[in-house]
N, C-alpha and C positions, 0 to 999 in steps of 0.2 A: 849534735848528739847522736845516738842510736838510730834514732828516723829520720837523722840527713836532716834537720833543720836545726839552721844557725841561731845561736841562742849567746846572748851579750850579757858577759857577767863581770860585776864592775864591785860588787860587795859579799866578800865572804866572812863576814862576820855574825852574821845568824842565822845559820845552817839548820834544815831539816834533813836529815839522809834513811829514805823509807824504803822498806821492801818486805818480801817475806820471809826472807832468810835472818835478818837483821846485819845483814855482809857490809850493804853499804857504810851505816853509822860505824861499825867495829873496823874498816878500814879508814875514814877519817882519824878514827881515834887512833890508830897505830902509827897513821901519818903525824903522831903528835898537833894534831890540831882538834882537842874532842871539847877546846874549853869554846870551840866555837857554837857546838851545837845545843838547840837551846828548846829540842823535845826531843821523842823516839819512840818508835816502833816498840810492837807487844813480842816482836822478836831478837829485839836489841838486849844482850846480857850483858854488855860488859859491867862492873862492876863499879866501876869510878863514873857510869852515865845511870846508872838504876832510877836516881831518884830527878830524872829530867821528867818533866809532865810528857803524859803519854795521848799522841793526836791519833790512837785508832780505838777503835768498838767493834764490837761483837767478831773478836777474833783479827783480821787482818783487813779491816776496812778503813780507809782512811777517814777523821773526819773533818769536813772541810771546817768549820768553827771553830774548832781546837787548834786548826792547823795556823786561821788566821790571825785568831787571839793572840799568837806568839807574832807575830810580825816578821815574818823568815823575808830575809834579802835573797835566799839560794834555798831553791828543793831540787835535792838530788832522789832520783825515784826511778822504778822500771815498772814492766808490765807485769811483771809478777803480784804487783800488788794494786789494789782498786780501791773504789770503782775509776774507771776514765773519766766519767764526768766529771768526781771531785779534781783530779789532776790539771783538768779544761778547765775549767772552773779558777783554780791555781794562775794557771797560763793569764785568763780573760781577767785577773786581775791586778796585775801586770808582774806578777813574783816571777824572774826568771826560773825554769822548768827544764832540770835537765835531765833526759830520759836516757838510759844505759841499759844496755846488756842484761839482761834477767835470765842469762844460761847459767846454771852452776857445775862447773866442774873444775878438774885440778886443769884442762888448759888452758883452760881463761883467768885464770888466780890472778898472773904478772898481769896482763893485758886488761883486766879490770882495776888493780891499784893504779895502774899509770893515770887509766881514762879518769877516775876521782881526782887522783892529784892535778892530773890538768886543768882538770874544774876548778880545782882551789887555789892554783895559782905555783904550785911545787913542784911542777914535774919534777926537779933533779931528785929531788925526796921522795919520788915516786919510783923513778928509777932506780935508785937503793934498795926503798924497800922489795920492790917487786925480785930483785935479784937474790936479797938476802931470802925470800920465802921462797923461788924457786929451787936455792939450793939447799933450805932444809926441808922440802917434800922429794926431795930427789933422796936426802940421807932418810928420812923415814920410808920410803919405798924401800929402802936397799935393809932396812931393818925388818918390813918384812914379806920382804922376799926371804931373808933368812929364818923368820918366824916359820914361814909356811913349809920349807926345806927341812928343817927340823920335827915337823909333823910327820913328812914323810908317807902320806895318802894322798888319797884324790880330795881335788881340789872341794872346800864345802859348800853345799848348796843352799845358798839364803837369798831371803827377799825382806823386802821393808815394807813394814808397816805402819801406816799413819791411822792413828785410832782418836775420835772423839767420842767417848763413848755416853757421857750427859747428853752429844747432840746428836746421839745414834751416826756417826760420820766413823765407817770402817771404810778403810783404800786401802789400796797395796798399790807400790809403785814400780815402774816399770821402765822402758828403754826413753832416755830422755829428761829423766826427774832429776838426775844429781844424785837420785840413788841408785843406777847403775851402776855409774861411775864410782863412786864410794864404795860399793862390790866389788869389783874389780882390782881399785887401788888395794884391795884388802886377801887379794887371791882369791877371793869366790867366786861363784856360777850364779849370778842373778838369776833367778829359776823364774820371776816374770818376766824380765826381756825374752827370756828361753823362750816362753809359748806365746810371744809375739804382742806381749803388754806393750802399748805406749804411754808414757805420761803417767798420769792415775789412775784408778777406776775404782769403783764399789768393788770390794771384794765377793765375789762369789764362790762360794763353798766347793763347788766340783773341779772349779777352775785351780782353786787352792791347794785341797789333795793332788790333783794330777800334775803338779808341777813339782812335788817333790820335794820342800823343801826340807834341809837338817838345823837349821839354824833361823831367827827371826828376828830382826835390829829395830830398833823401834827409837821414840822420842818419848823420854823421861815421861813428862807429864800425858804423853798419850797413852803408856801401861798405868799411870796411874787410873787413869778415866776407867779401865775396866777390871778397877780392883787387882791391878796387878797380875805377878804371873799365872796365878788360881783364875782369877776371869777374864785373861788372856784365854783360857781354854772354852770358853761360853761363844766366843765371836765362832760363827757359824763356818766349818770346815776346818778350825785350829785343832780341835782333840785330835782329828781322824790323819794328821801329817806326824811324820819322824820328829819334825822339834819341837809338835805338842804337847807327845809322849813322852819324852826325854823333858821336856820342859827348859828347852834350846833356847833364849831369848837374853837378847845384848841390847843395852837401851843407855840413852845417855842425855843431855841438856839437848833442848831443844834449840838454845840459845845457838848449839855450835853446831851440829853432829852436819848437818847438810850446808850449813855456810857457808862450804870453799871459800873462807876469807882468808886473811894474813893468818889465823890459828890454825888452817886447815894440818901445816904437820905435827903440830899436837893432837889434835883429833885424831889422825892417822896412827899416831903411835899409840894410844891411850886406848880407841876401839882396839887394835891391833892385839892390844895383852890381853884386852878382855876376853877375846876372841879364841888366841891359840896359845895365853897362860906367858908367862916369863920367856921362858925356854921354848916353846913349840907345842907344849902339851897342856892341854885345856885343863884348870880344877875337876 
């Protein structure tokens, strides 16, 4: 797996596939194998896996009782999501454990569908798919690149924000999150990478304004937490930025929006219109 340890899997018929993006489970499911899995993740949307019993609490933590209740032959899992212990735990009771990649971005898309299907026994299936999604994020790049050309300005300047706002949890994310990347694939100027943000952090209000941003992507149920785009403007250093004022802010499922899974060129084109409108020119 991921940490160089050889891991024997001999039963893939009752699958766990966990993380924090919910990547893993939505790429089993794409690989046509989703009647294997037999729970999921508080970040798995697919639609046809909704109503699997769900082995996390209080947010993205795994639990191990839930997990064992189901009696998984195969967990598929990364570090993105915890604790280690439950995962050890997993391992010491004899559930093969196989740990992957917990990078999200659009270069690891192909190279994470394979490393699943190999788990599950498909690479040739893996191989397909991984080729079919690299060549529709290659056409939705090229869709907007043309978005952004039609705009016809300078590049806009936005960052991500992850907001829980019930558990007081405001971040902004930065060089390394998969929300970079998702800037980038989108023609922006990630304005946290700019001032040397890594990963997440609390957001702080001075650090906020001086980065400038015009624009703010967010996750669906995290503007809901703070009353939407009106108490979006409460989180401390929002009123005082250009996409405050303007009331700049593109939000979307939480299920998908940082996934880089097999949906990522939907995401890509779907943020994309939000973004800079049909044509290149924003509503």
């Amino acid at each position: 797996d991921f940490t160089g340890e050889q891991v024997t899997v001999e039963d893939t018929s009752r699958v766990l596939a966990l993380d924090t993006y919910g990547t893993l489970a939505t790429t089993v499911h794409a690989l046509g194998l989703g009647d294997r899995l037999v729970g999921r993740d508080v970040s798995t949307g697919v639609p046809a896996l909704a109503e699997l019993p769900l082995v996390t609490h209080n947010g993205h933590e795994l639990n191990a009782e839930a997990i064992l209740e189901l009696d998984p032959s195969l967990v598929l899992t990364d570090y993105s999501i915890g604790p280690l212990e439950v995962q050890l735990q997993l391992k010491d009771s004899g559930i093969p454990v196989v740990i992957l990649d917990g990078t999200r971005s659009r270069a690891v898309i192909g190279e994470q569908i394979r490393a699943v299907a190999e788990v599950m026994g498909v690479p040739d299936a893996g191989d397909r798919l991984a080729e079919r999604v690299d060549d529709e994020v290659a056409a939705a790049e090229s869709e907007v690149d043309h978005l952004v050309s039609a705009r016809g300005t300078e590049p806009l300047r936005m960052v991500f924000l992850y907001l829980r706002g019930q558990s007081g949890v405001y971040y902004w994310f930065g060089e390394g999150s998969g929300a970079d990347d998702l800037i980038e694939a989108l023609g922006g100027v990630d304005v946290a990478s700019e001032v040397g943000l890594e990963g997440s952090r609390p957001i702080n209000a001075e650090g906020l304004v001086r980065s400038e941003p015009e624009m703010y992507l967010m996750m669906t149920h995290g503007l809901d937490s703070v009353g939407g785009a009106e108490g979006l403007l409460e989180v401390p250093g929002v009123a005082d930025t250009e996409a405050g004022l303007q009331g700049c802010v593109v939000d979307m499922s939480d299920y998908e929006v940082l996934s880089f899974g097999p949906q990522f060129p939907w995401t890509l084109r779907a943020l994309a219109r939000a973004v800079y409108g049909e044509d290149g020119v924003r509503p």
